[in-house]
Structure formats: C-alpha cells, structure tokens
C-alpha positions as CSV (number, residue, x, y, z in Angstrom):
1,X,8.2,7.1,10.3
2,X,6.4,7.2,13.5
3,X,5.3,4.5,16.1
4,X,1.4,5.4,16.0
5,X,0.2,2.7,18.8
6,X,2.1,-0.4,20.6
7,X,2.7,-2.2,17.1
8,X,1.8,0.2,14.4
9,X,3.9,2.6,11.9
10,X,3.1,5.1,9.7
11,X,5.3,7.3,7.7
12,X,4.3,10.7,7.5
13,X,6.9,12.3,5.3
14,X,6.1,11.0,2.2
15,X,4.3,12.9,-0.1
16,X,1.1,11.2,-1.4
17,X,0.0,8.5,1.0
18,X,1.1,7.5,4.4
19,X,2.3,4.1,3.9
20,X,2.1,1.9,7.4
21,X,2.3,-1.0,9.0
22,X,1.3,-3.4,11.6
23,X,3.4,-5.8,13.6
24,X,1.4,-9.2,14.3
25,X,2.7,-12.5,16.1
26,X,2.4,-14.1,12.3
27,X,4.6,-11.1,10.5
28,X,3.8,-7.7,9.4
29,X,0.7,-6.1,7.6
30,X,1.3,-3.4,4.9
31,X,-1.0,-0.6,4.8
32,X,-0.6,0.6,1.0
33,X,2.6,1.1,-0.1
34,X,5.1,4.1,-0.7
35,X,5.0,5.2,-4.5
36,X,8.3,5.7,-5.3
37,X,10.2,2.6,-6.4
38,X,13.2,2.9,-4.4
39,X,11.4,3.6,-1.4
40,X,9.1,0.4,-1.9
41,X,12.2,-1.7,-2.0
42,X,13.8,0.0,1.0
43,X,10.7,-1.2,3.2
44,X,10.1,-4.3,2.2
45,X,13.8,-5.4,2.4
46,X,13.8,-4.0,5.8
47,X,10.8,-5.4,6.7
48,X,11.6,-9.1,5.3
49,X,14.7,-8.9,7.6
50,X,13.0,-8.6,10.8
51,X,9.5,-11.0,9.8
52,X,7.7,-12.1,6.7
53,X,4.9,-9.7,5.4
54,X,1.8,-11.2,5.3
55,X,-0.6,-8.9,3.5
56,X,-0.6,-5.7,1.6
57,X,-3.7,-3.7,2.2
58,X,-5.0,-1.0,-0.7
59,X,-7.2,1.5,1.2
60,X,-8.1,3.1,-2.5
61,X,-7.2,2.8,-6.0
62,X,-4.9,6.2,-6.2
63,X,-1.8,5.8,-7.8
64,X,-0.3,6.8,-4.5
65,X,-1.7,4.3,-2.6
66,X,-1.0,0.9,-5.3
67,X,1.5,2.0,-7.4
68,X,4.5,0.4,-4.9
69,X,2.4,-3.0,-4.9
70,X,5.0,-4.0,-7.7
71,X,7.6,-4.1,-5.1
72,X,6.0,-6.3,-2.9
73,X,6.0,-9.5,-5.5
74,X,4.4,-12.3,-3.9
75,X,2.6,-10.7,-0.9
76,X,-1.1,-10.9,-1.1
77,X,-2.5,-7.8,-2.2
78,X,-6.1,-7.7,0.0
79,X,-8.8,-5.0,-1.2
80,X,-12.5,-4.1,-1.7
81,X,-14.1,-5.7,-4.3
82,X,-14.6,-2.2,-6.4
83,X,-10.6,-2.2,-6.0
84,X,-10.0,-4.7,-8.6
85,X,-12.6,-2.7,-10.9
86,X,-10.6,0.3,-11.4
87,X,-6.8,-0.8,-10.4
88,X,-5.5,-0.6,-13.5
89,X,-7.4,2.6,-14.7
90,X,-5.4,4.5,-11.6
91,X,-2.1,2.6,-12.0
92,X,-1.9,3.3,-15.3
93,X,-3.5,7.3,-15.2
94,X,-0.2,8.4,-14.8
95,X,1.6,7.0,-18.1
96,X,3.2,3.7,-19.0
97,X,6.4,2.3,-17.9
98,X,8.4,3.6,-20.3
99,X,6.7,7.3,-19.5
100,X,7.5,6.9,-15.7
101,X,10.4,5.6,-16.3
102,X,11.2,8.9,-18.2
103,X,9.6,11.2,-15.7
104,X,11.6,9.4,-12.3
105,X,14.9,10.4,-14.4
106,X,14.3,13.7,-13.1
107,X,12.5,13.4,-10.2
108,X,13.9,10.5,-8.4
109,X,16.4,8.9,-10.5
110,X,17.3,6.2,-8.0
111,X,14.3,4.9,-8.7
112,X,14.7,4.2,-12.6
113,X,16.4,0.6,-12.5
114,X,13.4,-0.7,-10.7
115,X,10.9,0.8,-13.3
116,X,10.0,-2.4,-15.5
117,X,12.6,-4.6,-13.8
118,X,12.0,-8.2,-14.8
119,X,12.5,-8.6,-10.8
120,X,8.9,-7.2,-10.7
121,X,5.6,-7.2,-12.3
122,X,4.1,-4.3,-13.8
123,X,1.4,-4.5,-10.8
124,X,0.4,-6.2,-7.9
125,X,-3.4,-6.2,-7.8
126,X,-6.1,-7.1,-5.5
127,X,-6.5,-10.8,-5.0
128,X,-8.2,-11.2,-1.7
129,X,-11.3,-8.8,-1.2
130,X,-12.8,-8.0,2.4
131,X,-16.2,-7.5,3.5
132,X,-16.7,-3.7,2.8
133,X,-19.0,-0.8,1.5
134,X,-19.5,-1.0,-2.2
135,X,-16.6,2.5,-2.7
136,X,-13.4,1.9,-3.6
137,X,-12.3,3.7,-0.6
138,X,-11.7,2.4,3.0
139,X,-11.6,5.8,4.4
140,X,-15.0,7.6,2.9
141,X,-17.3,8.7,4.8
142,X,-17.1,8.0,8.5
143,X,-14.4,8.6,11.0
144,X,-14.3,4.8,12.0
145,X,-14.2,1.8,9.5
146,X,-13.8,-1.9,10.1
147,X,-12.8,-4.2,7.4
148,X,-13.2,-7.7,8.3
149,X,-9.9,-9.9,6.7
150,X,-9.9,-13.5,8.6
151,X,-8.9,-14.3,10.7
152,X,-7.8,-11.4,11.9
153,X,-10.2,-7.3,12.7
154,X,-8.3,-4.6,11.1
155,X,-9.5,-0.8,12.2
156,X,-8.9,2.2,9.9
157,X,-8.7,5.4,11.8
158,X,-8.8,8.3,9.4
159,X,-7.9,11.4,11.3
160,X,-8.3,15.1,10.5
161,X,-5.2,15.3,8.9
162,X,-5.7,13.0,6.7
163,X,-3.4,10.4,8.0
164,X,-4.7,6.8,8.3
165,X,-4.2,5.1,11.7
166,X,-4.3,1.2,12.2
167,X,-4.5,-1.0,14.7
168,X,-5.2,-4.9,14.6
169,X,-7.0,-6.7,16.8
C-alpha cells in the first residue's frame, strides 16, 4: 500500500488491479476493489473501523477490477453507464461460483469460505452511473479523465505504469 497524495492509497502489490482509495471529510471512496476474497474483506473491515465507505468506484468491467464488489455489500457501487451493460459478462468470464470456488482451493484457499457466502451477494453491480465517455473504461484514451459524481470532482490519473492515481476535489 502506498500513500500516493495527502489522502489517497493505492496498493501496488496486488496482481491484477491497483485497488485505492480516498479519504474525504464524509468517509472513504473505493477505487475498484482487490479480487481475491479474503483480501476484499481485509479492507473493508479495516476501512469500516476507521470511517464509513461511501462509494465503490469501477474504473472497467475486468474481473480484476469488480470481482471484490461482493465484499463491499451495501456500499454504492458508482460506474459508467456501459458498466452495467457488460458487468456480468466479465464477472462471470471466469466460471461460476462453484468453479472459483474450486480454483481458490489451490490458489488462495483462505479465500474459499467467502466464495458464495450467504454474508454476500454473488455481485455488487453498478447502481449510480457518472457523466462519462460512452467506453466502459475510465482510463482509455487520455492521460487525464474527470468523472463528475456529485457532489463531489473525482480525477483519474492513469500513469505509465499502469497504475491509476486519484485525487478528490
């Protein structure tokens, strides 16, 4: 995890997506969430210890990026309206419960309790959509975005790495 300006985190060790998040005066913003089950529950406890969290944003549909929205039950899940589209074509790309819950018994077995919990849902989808480009993606195409989410302005800073940077204004 790394501080990545005066109230914003990213974590840079996980394969897949960089999960972050951003510290507001109202709680904390999510920035996609980390894929692996155990890990989504680590964060989120955390988190809820220290402030609420407010919103979980989806920068793109990728498994990577949604598949830990699960975790987060009853956070609103914000998006761009071709999000909603193909969410469950992505979530669902790499096998059903029952197959992931097959495939984490080898590669992260702390993980397989929380696959199909009745604790939480089998997604978290999209509910609140911002004002952005027609793509699925947040990050295609320019160096800058902006994604407007009242009442607060929300910059997505994709660097050459690949690494998403936030900050919230």
């Amino acid at each position: 995890m790394r501080r990545v300006g005066p109230h914003s985190f990213t974590e840079v060790y996980f394969a897949g997506c960089n999960p972050s998040f951003v510290e507001t005066s109202d709680g904390y913003v999510m920035i996609d969430s980390p894929q692996q089950p155990i890990d989504a529950v680590r964060w989120r406890e955390r988190m809820e210890d220290k402030a609420p969290i407010r919103y979980l944003i989806n920068t793109e549909p990728h498994g990577d990026h949604i598949s830990g929205n699960a975790y987060f039950p009853n956070i609103k899940v914000v998006g761009q309206v071709k999000l909603q589209e193909c969410f469950e074509r992505y979530l669902y790309a790499f096998g059903s419960l029952d197959e992931k819950r097959e495939r984490f018994k080898e590669t992260d077995p702390d993980s397989v309790f929380l696959v199909g919990h009745p604790d939480y849902p089998a997604a978290n989808p999209p509910t609140r959509f911002g004002a952005a480009p027609a793509s699925p993606y947040c990050t295609a195409g320019s160096l800058f975005r902006q994604i407007m989410f009242p009442p607060m302005r929300l910059l997505l800073t994709s660097m050459p790495s690949g690494s998403l940077v936030t900050s919230l204004e």
